[in-house]
N, C-alpha and C positions, 0 to 999 in steps of 0.2 A: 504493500500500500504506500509504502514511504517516496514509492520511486510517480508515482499519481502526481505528485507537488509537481515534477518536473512539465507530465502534460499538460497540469492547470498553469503550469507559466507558461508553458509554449501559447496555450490557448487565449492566456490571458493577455500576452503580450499583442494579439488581435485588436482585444479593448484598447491595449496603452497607444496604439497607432493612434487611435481617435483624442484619447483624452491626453497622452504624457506626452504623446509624438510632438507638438510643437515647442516644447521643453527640450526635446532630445534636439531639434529643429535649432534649435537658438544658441546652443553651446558653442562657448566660442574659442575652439577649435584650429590648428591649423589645416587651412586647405591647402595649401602648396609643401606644405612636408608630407607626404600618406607618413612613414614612420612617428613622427612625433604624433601627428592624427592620429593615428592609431590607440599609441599610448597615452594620452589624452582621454581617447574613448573607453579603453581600459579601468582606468581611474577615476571616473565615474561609474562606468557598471560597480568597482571597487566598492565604492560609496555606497549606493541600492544593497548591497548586496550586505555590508555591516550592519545596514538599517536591517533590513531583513532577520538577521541573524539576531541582531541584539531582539529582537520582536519573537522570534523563535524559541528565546532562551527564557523569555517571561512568559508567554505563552507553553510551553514546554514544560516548566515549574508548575501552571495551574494545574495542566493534563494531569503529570505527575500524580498531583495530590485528590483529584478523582480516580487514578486509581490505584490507590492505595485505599481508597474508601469504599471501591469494587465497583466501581461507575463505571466501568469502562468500555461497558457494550451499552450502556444508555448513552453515554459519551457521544459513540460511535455514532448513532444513529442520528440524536441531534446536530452532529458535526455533517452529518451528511441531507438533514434537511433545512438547516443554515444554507450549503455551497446551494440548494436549488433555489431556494427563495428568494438567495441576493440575486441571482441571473434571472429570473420571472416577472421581479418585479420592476416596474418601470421606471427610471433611472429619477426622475422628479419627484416621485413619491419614496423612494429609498434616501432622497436627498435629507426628506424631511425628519428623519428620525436616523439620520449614521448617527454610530459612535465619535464622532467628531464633537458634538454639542457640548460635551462636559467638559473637551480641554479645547474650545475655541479660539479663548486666547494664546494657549501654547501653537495652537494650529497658525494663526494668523501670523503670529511670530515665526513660525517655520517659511510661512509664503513671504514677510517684508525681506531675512537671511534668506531666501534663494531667489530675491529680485535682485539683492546685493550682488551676492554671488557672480551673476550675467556680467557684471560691470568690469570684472577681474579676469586674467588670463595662466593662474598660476596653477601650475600643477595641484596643488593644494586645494583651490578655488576647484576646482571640476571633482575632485573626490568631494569634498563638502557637498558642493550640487548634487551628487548620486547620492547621497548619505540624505539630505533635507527632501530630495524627491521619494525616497523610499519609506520616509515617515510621515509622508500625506496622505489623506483618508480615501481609501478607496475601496469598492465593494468587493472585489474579485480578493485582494491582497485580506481582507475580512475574511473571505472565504477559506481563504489559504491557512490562515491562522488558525480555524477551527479547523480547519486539520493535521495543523500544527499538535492542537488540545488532544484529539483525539488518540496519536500518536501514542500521548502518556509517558513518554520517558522524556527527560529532559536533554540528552544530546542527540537523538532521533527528531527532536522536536526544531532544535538548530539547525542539523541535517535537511530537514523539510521543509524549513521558510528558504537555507541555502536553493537546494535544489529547483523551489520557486521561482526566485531571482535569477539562475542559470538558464532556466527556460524562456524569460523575456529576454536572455542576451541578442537572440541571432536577429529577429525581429528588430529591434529598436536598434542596435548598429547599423542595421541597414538604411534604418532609418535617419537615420544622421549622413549615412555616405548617399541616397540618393532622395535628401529632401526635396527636391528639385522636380522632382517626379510623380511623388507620393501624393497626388491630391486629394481632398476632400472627399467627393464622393466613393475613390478607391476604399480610404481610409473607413468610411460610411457601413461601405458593404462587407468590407473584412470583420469588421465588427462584431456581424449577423450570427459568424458561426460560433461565438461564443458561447453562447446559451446551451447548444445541444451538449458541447461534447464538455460543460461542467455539469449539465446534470446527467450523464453519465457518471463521473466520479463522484455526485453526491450520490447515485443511486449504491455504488461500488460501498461505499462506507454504511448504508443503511443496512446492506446487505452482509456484512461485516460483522453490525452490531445485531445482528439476529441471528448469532450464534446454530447459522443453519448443520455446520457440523461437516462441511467443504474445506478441507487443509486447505493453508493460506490464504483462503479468499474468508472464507467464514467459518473459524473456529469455533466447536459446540460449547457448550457455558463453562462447563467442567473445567474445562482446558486453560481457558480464561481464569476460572475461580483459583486454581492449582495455581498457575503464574504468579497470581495478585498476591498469592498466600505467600509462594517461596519467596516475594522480594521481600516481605514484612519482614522474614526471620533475619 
């Protein structure tokens, strides 16, 4: 299941074309060196991807500690009817209630540091930009998290927001070497195929937590209850 995070970034890096894409768009970049470009480009994925992980690691820790309380197939399931409902529901109405609202002032402070950021050209300045973009509120990166939680171990839970972040690399590079091309409408419709192929992986994790008794895919309760048991001692 751990390796799921990787498709939900492939998939989700679809989304960031539309919404992070003109962020990836505006990095600045040398265009006349590819090598330094490159590295440049690097170090911001760099950035995304510590965010990511540091969000993995606290996320990770709650999992954990549901199951140690033997939550872990209700976990499951919740974690996997969270990824379908963030992708269902319609991006204005999901607006109104993200987890953004509690720390809005922390959020708004993340957007004034990454209007900064654009201004600067330093190495330093593009890992930051990866790093402030990868702690802004988004549904899909929500999604991810809760199956960060469900995970339940806390370096499998790192592993899983990494692996998330890995999957929006190839996409969003691209994105940056041929913004020039990438229009609106393309960006519109790439979008569309989000939805199916995360609720396939929420379906994969309900299916998970229903301890149908399928090695690896759906472990019977037992097996589970056993695990939870030997990590206590």
């Amino acid at each position: 299941m751990v390796f799921s995070a990787l498709i939900l970034g492939l998939i989700s890096s679809l989304h960031c074309i539309g919404m992070c894409g003109p962020i990836a768009m505006m990095l600045p970049v040398d265009h006349k060196n590819p090598a330094k470009k490159a590295l440049q480009i690097m170090l911001y994925h760099a950035g995304r991807l510590t965010a990511y992980g540091s969000l993995g690691l606290a996320f990770g820790v709650l999992g954990r500690g549901f199951y140690l309380a033997g939550m872990q197939q209700q976990v499951s399931i919740i974690a996997g009817i969270v990824m379908i409902t963030v992708v269902l529901l319609p991006e204005r109405i999901f607006a109104r209630y993200n987890f953004s609202k509690p720390v809005y002032r922390i959020i708004s402070k993340i957007k004034t540091n990454l209007g900064s950021q654009f201004k600067k050209r330093s190495y330093k300045a593009l890992f930051v930009t990866g790093m402030l973009n990868g702690y802004l509120p988004c549904g899909l990166v929500y999604a991810a998290l809760f199956g960060a939680i469900a995970m339940q171990n806390i370096p499998i839970g790192i592993v899983y927001m990494l692996l998330y972040g890995v999957g929006t690399i190839p996409l969003m590079s691209i994105v940056v070497y041929a913004s020039g091309f990438i229009k609106a409408p393309f960006r519109n419709s790439m979008a569309k195929v989000v939805p199916y192929a995360a609720v396939v992986i929420g379906m994969l994790f309900i299916v998970r937590g229903l301890g149908l008794g399928i090695p690896y895919l759906s472990p019977g309760n037992l097996n589970l209850y056993v695990g939870a048991m030997a990590d206590c001692k």
